[in-house]
Structures are given as structure tokens and as C-alpha cells.
C-alpha positions as CSV (number, residue, x, y, z in Angstrom):
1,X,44.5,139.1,144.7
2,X,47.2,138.3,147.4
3,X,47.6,134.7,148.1
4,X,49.0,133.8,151.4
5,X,52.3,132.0,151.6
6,X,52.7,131.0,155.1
7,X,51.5,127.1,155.2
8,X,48.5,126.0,157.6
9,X,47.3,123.1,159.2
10,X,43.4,122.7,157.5
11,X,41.2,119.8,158.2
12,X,38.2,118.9,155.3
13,X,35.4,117.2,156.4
14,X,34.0,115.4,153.2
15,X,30.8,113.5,152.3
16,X,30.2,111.2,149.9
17,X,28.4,108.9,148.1
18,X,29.2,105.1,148.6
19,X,30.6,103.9,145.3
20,X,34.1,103.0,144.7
21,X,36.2,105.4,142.9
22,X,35.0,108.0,144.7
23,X,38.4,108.2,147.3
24,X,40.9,108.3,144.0
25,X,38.8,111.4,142.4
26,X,39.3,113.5,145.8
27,X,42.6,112.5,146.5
28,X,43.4,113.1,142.6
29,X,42.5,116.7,143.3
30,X,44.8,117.5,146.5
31,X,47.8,115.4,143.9
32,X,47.3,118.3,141.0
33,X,47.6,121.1,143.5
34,X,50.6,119.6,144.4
35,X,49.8,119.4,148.5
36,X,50.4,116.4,150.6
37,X,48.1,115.1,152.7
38,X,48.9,114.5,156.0
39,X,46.5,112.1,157.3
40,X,43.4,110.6,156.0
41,X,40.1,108.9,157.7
42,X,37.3,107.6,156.2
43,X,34.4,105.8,157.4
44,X,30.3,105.0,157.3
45,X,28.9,108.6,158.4
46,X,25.6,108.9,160.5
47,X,23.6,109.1,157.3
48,X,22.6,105.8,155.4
49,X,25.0,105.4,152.1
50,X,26.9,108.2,152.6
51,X,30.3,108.1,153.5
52,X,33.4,110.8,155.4
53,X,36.6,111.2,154.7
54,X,38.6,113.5,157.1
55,X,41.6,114.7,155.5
56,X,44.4,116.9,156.9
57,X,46.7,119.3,154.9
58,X,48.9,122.1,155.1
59,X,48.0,124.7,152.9
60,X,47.5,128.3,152.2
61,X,43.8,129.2,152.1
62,X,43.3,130.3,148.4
63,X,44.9,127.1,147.2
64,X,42.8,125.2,149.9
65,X,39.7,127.1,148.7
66,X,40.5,126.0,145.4
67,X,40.9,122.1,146.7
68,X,37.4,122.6,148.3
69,X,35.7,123.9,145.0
70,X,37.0,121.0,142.9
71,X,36.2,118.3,145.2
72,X,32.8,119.4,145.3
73,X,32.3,119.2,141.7
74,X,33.1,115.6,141.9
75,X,30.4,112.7,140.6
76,X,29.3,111.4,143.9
77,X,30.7,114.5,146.8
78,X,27.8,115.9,148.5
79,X,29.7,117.9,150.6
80,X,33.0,119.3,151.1
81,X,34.3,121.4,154.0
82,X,37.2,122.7,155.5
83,X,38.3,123.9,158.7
84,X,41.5,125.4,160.9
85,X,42.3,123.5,164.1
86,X,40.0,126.5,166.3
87,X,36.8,125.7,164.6
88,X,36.4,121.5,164.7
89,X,37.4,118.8,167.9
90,X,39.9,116.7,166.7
91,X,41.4,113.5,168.2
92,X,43.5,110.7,166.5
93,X,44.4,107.3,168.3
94,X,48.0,105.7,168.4
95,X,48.8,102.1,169.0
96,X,52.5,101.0,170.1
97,X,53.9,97.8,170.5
98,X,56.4,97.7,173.3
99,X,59.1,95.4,174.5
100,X,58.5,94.0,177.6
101,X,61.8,93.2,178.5
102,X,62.5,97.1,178.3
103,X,59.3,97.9,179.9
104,X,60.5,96.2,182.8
105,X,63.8,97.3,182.9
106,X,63.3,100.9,182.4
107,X,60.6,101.9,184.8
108,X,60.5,105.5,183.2
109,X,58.5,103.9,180.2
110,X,55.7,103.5,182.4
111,X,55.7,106.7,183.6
112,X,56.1,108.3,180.3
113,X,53.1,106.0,179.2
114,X,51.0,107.9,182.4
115,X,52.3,111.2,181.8
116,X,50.8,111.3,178.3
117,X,47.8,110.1,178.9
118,X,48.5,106.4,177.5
119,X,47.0,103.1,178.8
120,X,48.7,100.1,179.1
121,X,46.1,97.2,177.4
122,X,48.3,94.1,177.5
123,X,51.0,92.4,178.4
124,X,52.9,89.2,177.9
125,X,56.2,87.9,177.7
126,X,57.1,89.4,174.4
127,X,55.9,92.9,174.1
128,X,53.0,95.1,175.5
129,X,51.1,96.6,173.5
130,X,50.0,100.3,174.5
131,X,47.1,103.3,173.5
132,X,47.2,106.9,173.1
133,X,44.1,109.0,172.1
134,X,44.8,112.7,171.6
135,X,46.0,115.6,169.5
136,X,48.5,114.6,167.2
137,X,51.3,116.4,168.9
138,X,50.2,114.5,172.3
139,X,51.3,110.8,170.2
140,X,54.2,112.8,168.7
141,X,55.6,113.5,172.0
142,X,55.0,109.8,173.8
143,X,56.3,108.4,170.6
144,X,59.2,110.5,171.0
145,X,59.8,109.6,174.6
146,X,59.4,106.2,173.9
147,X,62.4,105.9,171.4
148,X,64.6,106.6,173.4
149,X,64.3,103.4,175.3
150,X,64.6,101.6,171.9
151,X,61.7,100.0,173.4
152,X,58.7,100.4,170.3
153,X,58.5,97.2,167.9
154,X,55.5,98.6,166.3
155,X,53.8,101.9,165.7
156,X,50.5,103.1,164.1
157,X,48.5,106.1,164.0
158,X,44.7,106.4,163.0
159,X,44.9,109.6,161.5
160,X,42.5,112.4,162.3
161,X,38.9,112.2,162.8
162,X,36.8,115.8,163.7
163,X,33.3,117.0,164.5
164,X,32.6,120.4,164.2
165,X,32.4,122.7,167.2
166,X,29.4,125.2,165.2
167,X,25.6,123.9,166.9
168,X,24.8,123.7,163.3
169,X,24.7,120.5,160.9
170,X,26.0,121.7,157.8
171,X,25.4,117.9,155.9
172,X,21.7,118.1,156.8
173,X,21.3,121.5,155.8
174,X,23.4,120.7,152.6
175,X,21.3,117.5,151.6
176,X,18.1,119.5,152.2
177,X,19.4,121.8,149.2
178,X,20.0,119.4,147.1
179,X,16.8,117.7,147.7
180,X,15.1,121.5,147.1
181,X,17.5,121.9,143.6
182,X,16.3,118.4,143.1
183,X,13.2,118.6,143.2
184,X,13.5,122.3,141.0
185,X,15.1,120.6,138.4
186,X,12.2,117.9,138.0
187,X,9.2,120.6,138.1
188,X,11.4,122.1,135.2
189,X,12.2,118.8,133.2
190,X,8.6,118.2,134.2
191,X,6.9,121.0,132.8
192,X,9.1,121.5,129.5
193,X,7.6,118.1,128.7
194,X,4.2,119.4,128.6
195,X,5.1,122.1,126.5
196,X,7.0,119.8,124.2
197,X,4.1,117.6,123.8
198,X,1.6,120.7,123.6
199,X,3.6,121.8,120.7
């Protein structure tokens, strides 16, 4: 089989069961195939007691594929997908702490701040402090411009959240199996019981 060598950017969209531990046994998986991740989000999903992690990663696909596989063998993963930049929306938001004295001094700062997109939130006699939500590239090139004011005190990044762009919603239809395997599994456990007993 021909593996791919050239390195892409993949996002997984992961679900999960609530219970600690659960973060170290993915992440565990991405350390052993040796790839770095690039950013990582995680956070209460839309269904009760499950949780998502959004994880970015260059990668080639058969090693990714790999990743994928393992992750969902874990205790406690209920779902784990993964997707190239075409097929999900994806937004992260920056923060930047600014000083004022250069915001005032260098009136291009406020234009760069426009140009990209950004919003000015506060400002006092110290710093200002500054928001950016976009691509990651977009925050890239604002924190770029902004550096060369020596203006930025602070900087942080969210990492990468994503939805989907498929009308389909692959967790439902992915908890409905397992409530179906489920629910196989018990007639099964159920009815060699009886058998046992009849015996």
C-alpha cells in the first residue's frame, strides 16, 4: 500500500465521555505516532455528558486513519472523526494585549487592527487589549503586523473549534448505533441466560 508523504493540515472532531483521564488516552495516541498537535479545543458538546475535543494535526492520511482507529477504541470515545480544511467551518479567536503608548504613537496599528478584521475592546492608560476571530492564518498575519511596532505585551490563541459543513449529524447517528449494538448485546446476554438456566 502506498502511504502518502506529503504533510496535511486535518482537523478531528472527537466525542467523549465526561470522565477524567479521557484527554491523556487521546492525546497518548497522536504522542506514539509521533505527530504533533497543533492546537487543541475542548469543551461541553450539545449532548448532556458528552464532551469534544477539536484537535488539529499535520499528517498524512494513512497515519491519520490510523490515529482515528485507535482513538476510537478508547474507554470512554464515542466518536472520532477527521476532516481536511474543505469539508468542516473553522474559526479560532486571538486575544492581544497592546501598548497604548504605541497605539497612540503609531497610528498604522489601528489600521492594521481594521484591516484584519480585529476589534478594539478596551483601552486605558497602560495597554489595550484587542480581538481577532478568524482562520488561523488571518491572526497569523495581524500578529505579524503587530510586531513590528514592538507594540504586543500579551498574546493568546484559542485554538480551533469546527462544525461540519455535511447536513448530516454524524454524533447522533453514531450514538443511535450504539444504542442499537447496545441493545443487541443485552437480547444476547439476555437470552443465553435462559438457556443457561434451562440447562
Amino acid at each position: 500500500m502506498e502511504i502518502e508523504s506529503e504533510k496535511t493540515l486535518y482537523t478531528f472532531i472527537i466525542f467523549s465521555e465526561n470522565t477524567s483521564g479521557v484527554l491523556n488516552e487521546i492525546t497518548s495516541v497522536f504522542a506514539r505516532r509521533q505527530v504533533n498537535i497543533e492546537s487543541l479545543n475542548t469543551s461541553a458538546s450539545s449532548v448532556k455528558g458528552l464532551h469534544r475535543y477539536t484537535i488539529t494535526c499535520n499528517g498524512d492520511k494513512f497515519t491519520v486513519q490510523k490515529i482515528s482507529k485507535q482513538i476510537e477504541k478508547k474507554i470512554g470515545v464515542v466518536s472520532s472523526k477527521f476532516y481536511l480544511s474543505s469539508d468542516i467551518f473553522i474559526q479560532e479567536v486571538a486575544l492581544f494585549k497592546i501598548s497604548t503608548d504605541k497605539l497612540l504613537e503609531h497610528h498604522e496599528i489601528s489600521k492594521a487592527v481594521r484591516q484584519h478584521s480585529g476589534n478594539i475592546v478596551e483601552v486605558n492608560p497602560t495597554y489595550a487589549i484587542l480581538y481577532k476571530v478568524g482562520m488561523t492564518s488571518e491572526i497569523i498575519s495581524l500578529y505579524k503586523n503587530l510586531t513590528q511596532y514592538d507594540c504586543v505585551l500579551q498574546y493568546v490563541r484559542s485554538g480551533a473549534i469546527a462544525i461540519t459543513q455535511t447536513t448530516r449529524e454524524l454524533l447522533n447517528e453514531n450514538l443511535t448505533e450504539r444504542k442499537k449494538r447496545y441493545e443487541e448485546n443485552k437480547k444476547k446476554a439476555s437470552k443465553s441466560k435462559v438457556i443457561s438456566e434451562h440447562e
